[in-house]
Structures are given as C-alpha cells and as structure tokens.
N, C-alpha and C positions, 0 to 999 in steps of 0.2 A: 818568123813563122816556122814551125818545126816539120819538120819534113814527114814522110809516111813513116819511113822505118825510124822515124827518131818517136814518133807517137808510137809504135808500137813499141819500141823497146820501151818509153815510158808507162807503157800499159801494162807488160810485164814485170817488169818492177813493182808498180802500183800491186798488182796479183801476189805475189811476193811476200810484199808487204801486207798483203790483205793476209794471205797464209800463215804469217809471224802473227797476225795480230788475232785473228781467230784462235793460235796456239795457246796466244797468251791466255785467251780465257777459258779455254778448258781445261789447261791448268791449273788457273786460278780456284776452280772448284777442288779439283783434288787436292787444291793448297788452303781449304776452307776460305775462300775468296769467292766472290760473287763471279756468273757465266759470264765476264765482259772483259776485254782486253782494248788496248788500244797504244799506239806508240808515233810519236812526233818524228817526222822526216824531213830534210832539209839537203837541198842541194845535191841529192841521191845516196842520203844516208840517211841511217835513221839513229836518232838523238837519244832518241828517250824511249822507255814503256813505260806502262801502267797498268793496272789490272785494279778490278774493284774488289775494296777492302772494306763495304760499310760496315756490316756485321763482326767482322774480325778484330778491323777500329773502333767500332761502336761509333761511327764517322758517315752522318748521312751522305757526306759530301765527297765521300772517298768513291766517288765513282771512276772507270777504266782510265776514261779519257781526262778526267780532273788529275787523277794521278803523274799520267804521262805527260801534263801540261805544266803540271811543279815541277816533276825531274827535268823534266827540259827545259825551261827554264834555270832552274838551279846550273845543268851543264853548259848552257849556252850563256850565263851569266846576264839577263834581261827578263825584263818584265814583257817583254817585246817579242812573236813569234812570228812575226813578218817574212816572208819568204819558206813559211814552215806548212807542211800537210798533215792532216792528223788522221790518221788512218784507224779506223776501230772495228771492231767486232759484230755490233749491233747499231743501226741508228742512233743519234743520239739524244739521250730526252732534253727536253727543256733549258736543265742546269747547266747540262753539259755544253748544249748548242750555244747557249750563254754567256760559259767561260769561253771558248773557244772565241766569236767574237768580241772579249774581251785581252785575251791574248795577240790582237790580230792574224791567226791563223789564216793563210793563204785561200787552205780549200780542203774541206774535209771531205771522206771517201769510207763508208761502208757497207756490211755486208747484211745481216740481219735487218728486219725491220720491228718497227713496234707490233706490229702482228703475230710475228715469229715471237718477240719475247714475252707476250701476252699470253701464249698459248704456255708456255713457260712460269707464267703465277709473275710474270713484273709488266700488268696491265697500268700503263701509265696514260693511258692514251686520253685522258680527261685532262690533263697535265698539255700534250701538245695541242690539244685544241686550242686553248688560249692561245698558241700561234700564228691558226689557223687565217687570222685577220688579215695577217701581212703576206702578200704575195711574195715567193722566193725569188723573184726575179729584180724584188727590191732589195733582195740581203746583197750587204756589203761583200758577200762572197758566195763560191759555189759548194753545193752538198750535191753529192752525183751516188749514187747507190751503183755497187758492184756486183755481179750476180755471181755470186759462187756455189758451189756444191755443196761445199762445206759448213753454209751458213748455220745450221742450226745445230750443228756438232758441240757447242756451249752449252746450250740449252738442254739438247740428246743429255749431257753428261750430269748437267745440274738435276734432270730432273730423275736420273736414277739413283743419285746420291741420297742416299736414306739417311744420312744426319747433315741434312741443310738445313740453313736456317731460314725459314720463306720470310719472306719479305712482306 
C-alpha cells in the first residue's frame, strides 16, 4: 500500500502528466489536429503521445488517445498495455474507452469532459449514452477525472481557430 507522500508524489506526476497531455492538444490545433491529446505512461514514464488527427488523416479513428495507444504500443513492442495509464485531455468517447480496454490499460485519467467538449461543437454524448447501462464500477478498470484549470484551454483554442475543420 502506498504511503501518503508516495500518493502524493503520484498525484503530481499524474498532474504533470495531465499538463503534457492538455499541451499536446492544443497544439494539435495549431498543428491542424483536432483539440485532444493524450500520451501512455508506464512505470513513471511516459511511453507514447497522441493527438487527434481525424480530419488531417481523413481517419475517423485517429483519435488522441487511439493515437498514443498505436505509438505505444509500437515502442513497448505488444499488443498488450497492461501496467500502462493513459492520461488524455478530454474524457474519452466511446471508441476510445473501447480501445483502451482492449489494449488492457491499467487506468485512465482525464481532464475535460464530454460537456466541456460539447460546448466545443464535439457533442458526442448520444454516442456515451449507450454506455450508460453498464455501471463503472463493473469496468474492468478505473477512469477518475482530474480537475484542472486548464481543462478547456484545447477547446478555448479550437474554437477560435477560424480554419477548423468542425466536425
């Protein structure tokens, strides 16, 4: 069991990492990428990023965390991300929550919600509904939302970019 200052110091890292991954996607807009980022951790590194590239790919599937789930995979060399956290930007829809427990991801962790990215023009939230059935407390792992400040700084950015491409 981890002691106080060892969960703290894990919680500041986790923050950190929250701060990297928020980066990633507000870059990702000024990089004509969609406002999402997201990047694989392990063992107190972090593995991989991602940032969503649907529009840029013309790749519905190229979402943040799909991204940073191929890279890391790719460098960790396994289909397998067992012992891995995937930390992202914004909640994650459907697909994403889907590969992620398909990847066995440990335990994902972010900061936006589907509400924050709704007000943002990416209302998917008919999409999580279908979820809606299964209690979280039956998923094979934990999703824990992080409160940052900075959460909608993606979105701030996506949405005063005057040649996005909405979605």
């Amino acid at each position: 069991m981890a002691t106080h200052t060892q969960e703290k110091s894990i919680q500041e890292l986790e923050r950190t990492w929250m701060d990297e991954a928020i980066g990633l996607a507000t870059n990702s807009v000024k990089n004509g990428g969609g406002p999402f980022g997201a990047l694989i951790a392990k063992d107190g590194e972090i593995v991989a990023t991602g940032n969503n590239n649907v529009t840029s790919n013309l790749d519905p599937t190229a979402h943040g965390e799909v991204t940073a789930i191929r890279a890391a995979c790719q460098t960790l060399g396994t289909f397998s991300l067992e012992g891995c956290v995937l930390v992202t930007s914004c909640e994650p829809c459907p697909m994403c929550l889907s590969s992620a427990l398909w990847a066995r991801v440990d335990r994902i962790i972010f900061a936006a919600d589907r509400d924050d990215a709704a007000v943002a023009g990416f209302d998917d939230r008919k999409f999580y509904d279908l979820f809606e059935k299964q209690p979280a407390e039956l998923w094979p792992m934990e999703v824990e939302r992080v409160d940052m400040v900075n959460r909608t700084a993606p979105f701030d950015a996506w949405i005063a970019k005057s040649d996005r491409i909405d979605y």
